[in-house]
C-alpha positions in Angstrom: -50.6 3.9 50.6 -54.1 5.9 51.2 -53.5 9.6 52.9 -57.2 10.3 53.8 -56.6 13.2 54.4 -60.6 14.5 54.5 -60.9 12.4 57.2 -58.1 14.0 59.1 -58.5 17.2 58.6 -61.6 18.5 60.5 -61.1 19.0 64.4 -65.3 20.2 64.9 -68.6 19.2 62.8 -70.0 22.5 61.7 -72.8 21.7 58.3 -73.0 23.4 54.6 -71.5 25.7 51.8 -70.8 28.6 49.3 -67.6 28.8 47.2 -67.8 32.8 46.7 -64.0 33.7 47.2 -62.9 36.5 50.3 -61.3 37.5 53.0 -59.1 33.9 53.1 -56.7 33.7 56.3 -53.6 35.2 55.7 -50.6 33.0 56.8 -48.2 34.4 59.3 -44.5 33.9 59.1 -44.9 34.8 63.2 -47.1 32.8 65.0 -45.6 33.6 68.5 -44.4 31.3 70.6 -45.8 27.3 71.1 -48.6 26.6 73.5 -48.3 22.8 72.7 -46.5 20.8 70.3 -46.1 16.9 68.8 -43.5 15.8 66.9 -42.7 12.5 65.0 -40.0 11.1 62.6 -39.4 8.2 60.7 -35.8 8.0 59.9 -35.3 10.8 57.4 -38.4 9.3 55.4 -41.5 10.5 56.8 -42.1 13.8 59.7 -45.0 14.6 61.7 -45.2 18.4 63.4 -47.8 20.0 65.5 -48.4 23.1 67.1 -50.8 25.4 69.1 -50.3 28.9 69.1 -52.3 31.8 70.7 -51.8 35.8 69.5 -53.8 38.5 69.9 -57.4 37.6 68.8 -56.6 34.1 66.8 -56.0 31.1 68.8 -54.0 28.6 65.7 -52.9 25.1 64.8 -50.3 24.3 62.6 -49.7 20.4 61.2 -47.2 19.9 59.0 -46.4 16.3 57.4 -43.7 15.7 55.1 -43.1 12.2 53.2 -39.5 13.2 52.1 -39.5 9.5 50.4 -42.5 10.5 48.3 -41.1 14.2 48.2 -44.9 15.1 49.0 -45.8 17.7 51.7 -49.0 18.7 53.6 -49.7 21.7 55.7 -53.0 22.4 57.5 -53.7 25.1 59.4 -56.8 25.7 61.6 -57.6 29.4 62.5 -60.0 30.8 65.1 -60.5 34.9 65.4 -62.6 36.2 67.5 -64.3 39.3 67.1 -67.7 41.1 65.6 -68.1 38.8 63.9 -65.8 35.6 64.9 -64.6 33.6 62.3 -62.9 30.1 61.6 -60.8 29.1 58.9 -58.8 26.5 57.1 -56.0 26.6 54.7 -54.9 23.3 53.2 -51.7 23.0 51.4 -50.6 20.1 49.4 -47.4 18.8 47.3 -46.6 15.2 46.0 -49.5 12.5 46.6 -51.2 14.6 48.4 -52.8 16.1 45.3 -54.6 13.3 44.3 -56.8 13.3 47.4 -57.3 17.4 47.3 -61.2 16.5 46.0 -61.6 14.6 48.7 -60.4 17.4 51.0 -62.7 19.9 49.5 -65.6 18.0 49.8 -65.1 17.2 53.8 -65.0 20.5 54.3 -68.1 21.5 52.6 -69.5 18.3 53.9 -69.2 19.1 57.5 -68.6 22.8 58.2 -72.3 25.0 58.2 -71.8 28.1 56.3 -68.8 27.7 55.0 -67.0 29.1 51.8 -64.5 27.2 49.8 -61.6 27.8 47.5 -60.4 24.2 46.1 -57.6 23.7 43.8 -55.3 20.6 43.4 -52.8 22.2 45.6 -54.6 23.9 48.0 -58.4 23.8 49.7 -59.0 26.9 51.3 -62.2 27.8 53.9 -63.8 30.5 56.2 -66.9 29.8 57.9 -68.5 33.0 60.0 -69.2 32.0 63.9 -70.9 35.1 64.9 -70.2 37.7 67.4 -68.6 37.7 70.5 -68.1 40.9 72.8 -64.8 41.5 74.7 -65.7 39.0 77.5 -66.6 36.2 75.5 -64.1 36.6 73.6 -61.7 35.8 75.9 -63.6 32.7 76.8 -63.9 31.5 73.2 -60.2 31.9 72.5 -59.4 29.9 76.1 -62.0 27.2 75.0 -60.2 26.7 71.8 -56.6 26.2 73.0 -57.6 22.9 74.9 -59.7 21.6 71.7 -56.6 22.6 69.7 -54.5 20.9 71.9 -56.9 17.6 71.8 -56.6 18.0 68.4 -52.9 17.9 68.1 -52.8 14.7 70.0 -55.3 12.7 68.0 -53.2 13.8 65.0 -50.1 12.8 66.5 -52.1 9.2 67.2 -53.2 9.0 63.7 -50.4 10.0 61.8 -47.8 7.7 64.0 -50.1 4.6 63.0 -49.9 5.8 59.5 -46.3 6.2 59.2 -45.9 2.5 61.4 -45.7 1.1 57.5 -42.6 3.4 56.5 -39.5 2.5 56.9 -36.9 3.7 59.0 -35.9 4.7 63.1 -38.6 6.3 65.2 -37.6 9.6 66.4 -39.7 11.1 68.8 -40.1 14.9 70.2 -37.3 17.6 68.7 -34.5 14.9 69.1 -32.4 13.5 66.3 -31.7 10.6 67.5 -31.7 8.4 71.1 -29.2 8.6 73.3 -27.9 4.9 74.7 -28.1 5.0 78.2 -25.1 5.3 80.2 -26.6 2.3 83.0 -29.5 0.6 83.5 -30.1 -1.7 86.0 -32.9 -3.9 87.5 -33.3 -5.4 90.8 -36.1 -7.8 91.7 -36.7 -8.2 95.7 -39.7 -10.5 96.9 -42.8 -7.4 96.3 -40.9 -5.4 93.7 -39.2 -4.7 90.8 -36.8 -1.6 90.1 -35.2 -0.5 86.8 -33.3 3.0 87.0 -31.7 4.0 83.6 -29.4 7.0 83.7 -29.0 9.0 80.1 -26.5 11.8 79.2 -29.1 14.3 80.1 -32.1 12.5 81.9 -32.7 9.9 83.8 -35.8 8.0 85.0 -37.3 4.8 87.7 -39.6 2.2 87.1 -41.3 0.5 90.4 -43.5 -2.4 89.6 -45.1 -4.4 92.6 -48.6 -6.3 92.6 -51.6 -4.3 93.4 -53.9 -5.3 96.7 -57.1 -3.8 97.9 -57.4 -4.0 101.1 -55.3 -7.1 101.1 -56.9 -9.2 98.7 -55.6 -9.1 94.5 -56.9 -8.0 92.1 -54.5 -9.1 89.4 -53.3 -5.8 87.8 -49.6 -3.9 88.3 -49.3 -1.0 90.4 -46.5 0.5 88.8 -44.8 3.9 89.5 -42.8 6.3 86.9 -40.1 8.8 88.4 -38.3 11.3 85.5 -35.1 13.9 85.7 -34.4 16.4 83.0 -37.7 15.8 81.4 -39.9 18.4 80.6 -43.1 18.8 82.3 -44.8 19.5 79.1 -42.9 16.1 78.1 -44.4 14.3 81.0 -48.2 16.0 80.6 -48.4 14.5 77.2 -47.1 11.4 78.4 -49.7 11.3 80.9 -52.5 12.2 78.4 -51.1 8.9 76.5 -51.3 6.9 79.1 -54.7 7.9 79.8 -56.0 7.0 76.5 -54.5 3.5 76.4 -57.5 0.9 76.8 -55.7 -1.9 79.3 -53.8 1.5 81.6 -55.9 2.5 84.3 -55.8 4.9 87.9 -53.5 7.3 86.0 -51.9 9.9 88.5 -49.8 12.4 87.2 -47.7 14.7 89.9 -45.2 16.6 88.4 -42.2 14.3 87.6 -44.2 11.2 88.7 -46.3 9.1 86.5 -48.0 5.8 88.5 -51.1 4.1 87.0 -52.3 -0.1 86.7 -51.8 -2.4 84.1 -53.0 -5.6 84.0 -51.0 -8.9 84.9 -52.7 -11.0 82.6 -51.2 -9.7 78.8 -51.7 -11.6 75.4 -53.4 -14.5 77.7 -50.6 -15.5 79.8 -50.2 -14.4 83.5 -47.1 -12.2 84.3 -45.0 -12.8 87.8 -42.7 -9.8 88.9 -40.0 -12.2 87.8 -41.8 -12.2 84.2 -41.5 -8.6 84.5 -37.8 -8.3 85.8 -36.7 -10.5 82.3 -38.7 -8.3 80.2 -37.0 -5.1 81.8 -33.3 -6.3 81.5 -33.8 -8.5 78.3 -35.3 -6.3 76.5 -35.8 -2.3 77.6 -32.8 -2.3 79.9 -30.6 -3.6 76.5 -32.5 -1.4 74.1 -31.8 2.2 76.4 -28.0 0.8 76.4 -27.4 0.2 72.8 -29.6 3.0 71.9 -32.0 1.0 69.9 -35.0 2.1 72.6 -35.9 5.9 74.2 -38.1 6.8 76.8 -40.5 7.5 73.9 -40.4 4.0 73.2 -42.7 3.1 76.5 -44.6 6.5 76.4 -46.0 6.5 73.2 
């Protein structure tokens, strides 16, 4: 299995290099408390984490990924501190495989970050590149432009890594739970123009309306299809919209607080759906996968 992890690791093109050692980021034990954050199991093989923090004059993201199979670990961390002058940093930490591709690491960063200084070891790749100056009111807006770009970031990561750890062994476990919870009911019901599927977990609950999309009365062969969620997070449901946004064949994605709709095409893998098609596949196979456990919520979000 190939990490790659200098193709990973860099959120921004910046240019060029020294390797004159100072002034490296410290790492805090106290980042405050999560802006954003992914997270991503494999069984008890393989974990994915994310997070955005913002603290006084540093705006930070945190990966971690740990292949407990491999018992290898890597930590990145992403720093921006803005000031007189500003600066951004990254502090790569690697156990396991991960050291073989630490060269690789080093040379991204110098590749593709202008002014940057270096520190690479086999267990560590350290940088700090200086941004220039910012006064009191920019710096405000610097530090608000990065905690969106940092968030992007996360997300692509979560993307990435998931398709990487698709070839590992072992139950998906999405978000901070340990496991999914079997449904208590689901059921679907299929009347001429639509189908329903309600599912109803332990401690959440959610809708699916499917019915054919017209335009001013004529088809045009896509889904309109509607989302409704209780005891989800909104923060839950903003990333799931941010998902749906990115697939390529999900499109007119509205997002209103616990309500998700958008339009998928009727025509999948070459063959033409019905809502009949549709009402087999919910009761066959999501409806038994929520009630045996085998299936989440993340299942269809992600």
């Amino acid at each position: 299995m190939k990490y790659v992890l200098g193709a990973l690791l860099l959120p921004f093109v910046f240019a060029a290099c020294t390797t004159e050692e100072s002034g490296w980021l410290e790492r805090s034990d106290d980042y405050g408390t999560p802006l954003h954050e992914r997270h991503l199991k494999k069984g008890s093989n393989a974990s994915f984490d994310c997070y955005v923090y913002s603290q006084g004059d540093h705006v930070t993201l945190e990966m971690i990924y740990d292949l407990a199979m491999y018992d290898a670990n890597l930590n990145v961390i992403y720093d921006v501190e803005a000031g007189d002058p500003s600066y951004y940093y990254v502090d790569v930490m690697m156990t396991g495989v991960f050291q073989g591709e630490s060269q690789d690491a080093c040379e991204s960063i110098q590749e593709s970050i202008e002014g940057i200084e270096t520190s690479c070891s086999n267990s560590r790749v350290r940088g700090k590149a200086e941004l220039g100056s910012v006064n009191e009111f920019s710096k405000s807006l610097m530090l608000g432009n990065m905690v969106p770009s940092f968030k992007s970031q996360c997300d692509d990561f979560y993307d990435t890594y998931k398709d990487m750890m698709s070839e590992i062994p072992g139950k998906w476990i999405y978000g901070n739970a340990e496991s999914s919870e079997p449904a208590l009911s689901c059921d679907v019901n299929l009347t001429a123009d639509t189908v329903i599927m309600t599912a109803v977990f332990p401690t959440k609950a959610m809708s699916m309306l499917v019915m054919k999309y017209d335009f001013a009365g004529v088809p045009t062969g896509s889904f309109y299809i509607a989302e409704a969620y209780t005891g989800v997070s909104l923060d839950t449901l903003a990333n799931v919209c941010s998902a749906y946004r990115r697939e390529s064949d999900v499109s007119g994605v509205y997002c209103d607080g616990s309500t998700i709709t958008y339009l998928v095409p009727e025509t999948q893998d070459g063959k033409t759906l019905t809502l009949e098609d549709m009402a087999v596949y919910l009761k066959k196979d999501v409806c038994a996968g929520f009630l045996d456990g085998s299936l989440g919520m993340e299942d269809l979000w992600y």
